[in-house]
C-alpha distance (Angstrom), angle and dihedral (degrees) to the residues before:
residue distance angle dihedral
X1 . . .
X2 3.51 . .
X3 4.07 120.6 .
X4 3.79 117.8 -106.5
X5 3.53 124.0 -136.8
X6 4.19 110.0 -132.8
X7 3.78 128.2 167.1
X8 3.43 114.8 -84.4
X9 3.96 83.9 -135.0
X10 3.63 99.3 59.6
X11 3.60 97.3 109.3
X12 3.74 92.4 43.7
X13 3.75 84.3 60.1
X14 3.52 102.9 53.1
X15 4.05 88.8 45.9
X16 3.87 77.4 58.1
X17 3.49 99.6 55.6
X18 4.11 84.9 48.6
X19 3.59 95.5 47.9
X20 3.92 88.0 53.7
X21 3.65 94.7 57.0
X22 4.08 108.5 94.1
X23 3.58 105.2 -122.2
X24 3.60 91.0 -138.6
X25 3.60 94.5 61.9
X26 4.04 106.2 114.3
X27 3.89 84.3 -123.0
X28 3.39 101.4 46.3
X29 4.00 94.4 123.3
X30 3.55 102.2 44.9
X31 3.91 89.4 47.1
X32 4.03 91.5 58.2
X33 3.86 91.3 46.0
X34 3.97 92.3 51.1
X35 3.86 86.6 47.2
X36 3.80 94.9 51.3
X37 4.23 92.8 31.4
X38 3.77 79.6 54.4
X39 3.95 93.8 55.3
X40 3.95 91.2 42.7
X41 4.05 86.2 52.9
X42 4.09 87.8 52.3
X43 3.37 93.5 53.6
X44 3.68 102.5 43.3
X45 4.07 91.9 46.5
X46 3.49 88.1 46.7
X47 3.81 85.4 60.6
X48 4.25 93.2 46.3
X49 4.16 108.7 107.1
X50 3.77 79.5 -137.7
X51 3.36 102.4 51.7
X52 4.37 84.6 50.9
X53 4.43 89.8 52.5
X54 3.79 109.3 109.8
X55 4.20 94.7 -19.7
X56 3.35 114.0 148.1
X57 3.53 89.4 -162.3
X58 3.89 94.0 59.5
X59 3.61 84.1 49.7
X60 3.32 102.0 57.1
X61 3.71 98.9 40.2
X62 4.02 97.4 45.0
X63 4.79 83.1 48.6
X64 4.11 91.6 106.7
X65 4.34 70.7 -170.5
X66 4.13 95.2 55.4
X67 3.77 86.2 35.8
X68 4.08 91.5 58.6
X69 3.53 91.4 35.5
X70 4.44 92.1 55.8
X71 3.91 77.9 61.7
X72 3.81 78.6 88.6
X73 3.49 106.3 75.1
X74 4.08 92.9 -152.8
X75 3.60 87.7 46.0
X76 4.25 91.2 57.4
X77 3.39 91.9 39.3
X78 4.25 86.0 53.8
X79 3.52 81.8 59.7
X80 3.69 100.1 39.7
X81 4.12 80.3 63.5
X82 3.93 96.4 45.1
X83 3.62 95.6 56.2
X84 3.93 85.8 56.6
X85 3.41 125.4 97.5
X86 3.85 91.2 -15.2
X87 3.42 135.5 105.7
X88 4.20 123.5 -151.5
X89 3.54 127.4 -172.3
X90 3.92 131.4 -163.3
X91 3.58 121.8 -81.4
X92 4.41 95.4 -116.4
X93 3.30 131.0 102.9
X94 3.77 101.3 -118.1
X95 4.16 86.9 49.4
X96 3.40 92.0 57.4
X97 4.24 94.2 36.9
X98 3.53 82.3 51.4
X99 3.95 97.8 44.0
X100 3.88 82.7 -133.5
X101 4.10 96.6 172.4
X102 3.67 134.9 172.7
X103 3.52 132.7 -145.9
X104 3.80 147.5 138.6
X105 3.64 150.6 -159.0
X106 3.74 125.0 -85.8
X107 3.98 92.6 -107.7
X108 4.04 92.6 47.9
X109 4.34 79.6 49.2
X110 3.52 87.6 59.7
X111 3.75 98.5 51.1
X112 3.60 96.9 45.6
X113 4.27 89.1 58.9
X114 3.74 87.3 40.7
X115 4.04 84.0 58.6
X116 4.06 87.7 36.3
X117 3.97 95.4 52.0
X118 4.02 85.8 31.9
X119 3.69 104.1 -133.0
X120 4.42 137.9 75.5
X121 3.39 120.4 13.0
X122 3.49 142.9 -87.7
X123 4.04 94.3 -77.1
X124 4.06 86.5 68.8
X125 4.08 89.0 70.7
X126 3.59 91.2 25.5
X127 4.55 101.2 129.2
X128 3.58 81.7 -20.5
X129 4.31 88.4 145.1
X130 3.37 87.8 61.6
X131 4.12 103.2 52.8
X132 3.46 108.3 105.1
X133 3.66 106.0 -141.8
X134 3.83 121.5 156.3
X135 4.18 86.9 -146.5
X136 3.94 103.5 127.6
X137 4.12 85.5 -125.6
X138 3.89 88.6 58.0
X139 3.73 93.2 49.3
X140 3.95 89.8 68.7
X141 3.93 90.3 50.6
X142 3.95 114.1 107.4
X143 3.70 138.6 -143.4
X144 4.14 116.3 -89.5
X145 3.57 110.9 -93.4
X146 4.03 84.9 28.5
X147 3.95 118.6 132.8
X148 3.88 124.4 -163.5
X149 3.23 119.6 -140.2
X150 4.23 83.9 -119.3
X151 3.70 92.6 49.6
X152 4.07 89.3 47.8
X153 4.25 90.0 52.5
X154 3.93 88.7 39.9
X155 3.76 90.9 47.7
X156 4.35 92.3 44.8
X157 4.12 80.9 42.3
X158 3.95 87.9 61.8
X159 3.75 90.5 47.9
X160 3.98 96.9 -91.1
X161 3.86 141.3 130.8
X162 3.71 129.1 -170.1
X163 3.41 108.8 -127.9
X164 3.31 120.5 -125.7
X165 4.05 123.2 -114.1
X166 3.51 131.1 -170.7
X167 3.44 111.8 -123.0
């Protein structure tokens, strides 16, 4: 099985969510258990054979190449905005006969880069295409729903096409 690259903050995040919570809220207790039930499920479908078939996310986060290359911040954050708004489908015959696509929501985006670049959590690439920073890293970030022409080859590298949507 191949290793999966995950934030090195992910627990910090879920003691986050828990430290949140008001402790005098009448459902204080079964709050923290969903949040750390909810982790435990994460990790154990992560681990499910059919959780890894045609999952862009497992992908991604099991590419030692994408994982060195998300040591680039604007490279991440390129596919932080990919992910967005766009769905991609597996490079196989019966995928595509089957229209078998794959896509997610711009929070979910943000946690898969957090795992890819291996530290915060999905609110540090959450909108990030549309801050408008002058910083020179900033002025390489993309739109959501934006695809690079280096994210597109890495993507069809890993197996994957963007599918096409009329707009």
């Amino acid at each position: 099985m191949k290793k999966l690259s995950i934030s090195k903050d992910r627990e910090k995040t879920v003691q986050r969510r828990i430290d949140r919570l008001s402790k005098d809220a009448g459902n204080f207790d079964q709050l923290k258990e969903f949040y750390l039930s909810f982790e435990d499920n994460k990790v154990a479908q992560e681990n499910d054979p059919e959780w890894q078939k045609n999952n862009l996310e497992y992908d991604l986060r099991s590419s030692e190449y994408i994982v060195e290359k998300c040591k680039n911040k604007a490279y991440a954050q390129n596919i932080y905005a990919a992910l967005c708004n766009n769905e991609f489908i597996k490079n196989d015959v019966m995928q595509i006969l089957r229209e078998d696509t794959w896509g997610c929501t711009w929070r979910y985006a943000g946690g898969i880069v957090a795992d890819l670049v291996g530290e915060g959590d999905y609110m540090d690439w959450y909108c990030s295409g549309i801050r408008h920073d002058d910083g020179e890293l900033t002025s390489l970030y993309v739109g959501e729903g934006d695809i690079t022409d280096e994210v597109k080859d890495d993507l069809f590298k890993l197996g994957w096409l963007v599918v096409d949507t009329p707009e």
